[in-house]
N, C-alpha and C positions, 0 to 999 in steps of 0.2 A: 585504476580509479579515474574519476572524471567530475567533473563539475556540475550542477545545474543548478536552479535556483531555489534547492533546500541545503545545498552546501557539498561537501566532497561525498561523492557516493562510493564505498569500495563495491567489486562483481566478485563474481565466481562463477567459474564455468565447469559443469561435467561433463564435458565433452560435445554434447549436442543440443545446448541452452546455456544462456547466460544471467543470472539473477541477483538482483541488488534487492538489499530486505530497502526501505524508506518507511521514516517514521513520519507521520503525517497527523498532524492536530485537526481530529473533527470539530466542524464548524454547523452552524444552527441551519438543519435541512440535511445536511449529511446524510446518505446511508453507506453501505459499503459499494455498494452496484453503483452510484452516480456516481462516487467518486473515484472509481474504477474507470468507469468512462471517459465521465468530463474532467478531470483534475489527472489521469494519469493516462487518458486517450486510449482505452484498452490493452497495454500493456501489461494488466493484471485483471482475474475477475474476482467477484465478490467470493465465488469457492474458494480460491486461495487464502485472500484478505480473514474470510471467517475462519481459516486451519489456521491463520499467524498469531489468531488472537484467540485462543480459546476460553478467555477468562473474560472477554467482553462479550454481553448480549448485543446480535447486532441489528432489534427490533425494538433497541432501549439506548444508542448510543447519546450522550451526556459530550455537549458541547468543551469544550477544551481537553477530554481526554487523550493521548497520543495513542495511535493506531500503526502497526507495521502491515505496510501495504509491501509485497512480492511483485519485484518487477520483472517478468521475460524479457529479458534485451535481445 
């Protein structure tokens, strides 16, 4: 586990990648692909972010929802 500045993140590794799910509250402007970018510096891309959340549309996201963004570490 480790720290950052959403709080303690646990990983997992299967052997040749490391992934932290992070829950992330969209904010007004959001989509998944910018926040991909800018908010998690490509660590993740919006193809993941849309597999994490299947129950969210993600050409309709609704400010304050919490989203799991897939981090490759």
């Amino acid at each position: 586990m480790y720290a950052d500045e959403y709080g303690l993140v646990s990983c997992a590794c299967n052997g040749t990648r490391h992934l932290a799910n992070i829950t992330y509250e969209i904010k007004k402007g959001d989509s998944y692909y910018l926040v991909s970018i800018d908010v998690f510096e490509n660590l993740t891309n919006w193809h993941a972010v849309e597999g994490a959340n299947p129950t969210l549309d993600p050409v309709a996201l609704q400010v304050g929802t919490k989203s799991i963004f897939p981090l490759f570490l």
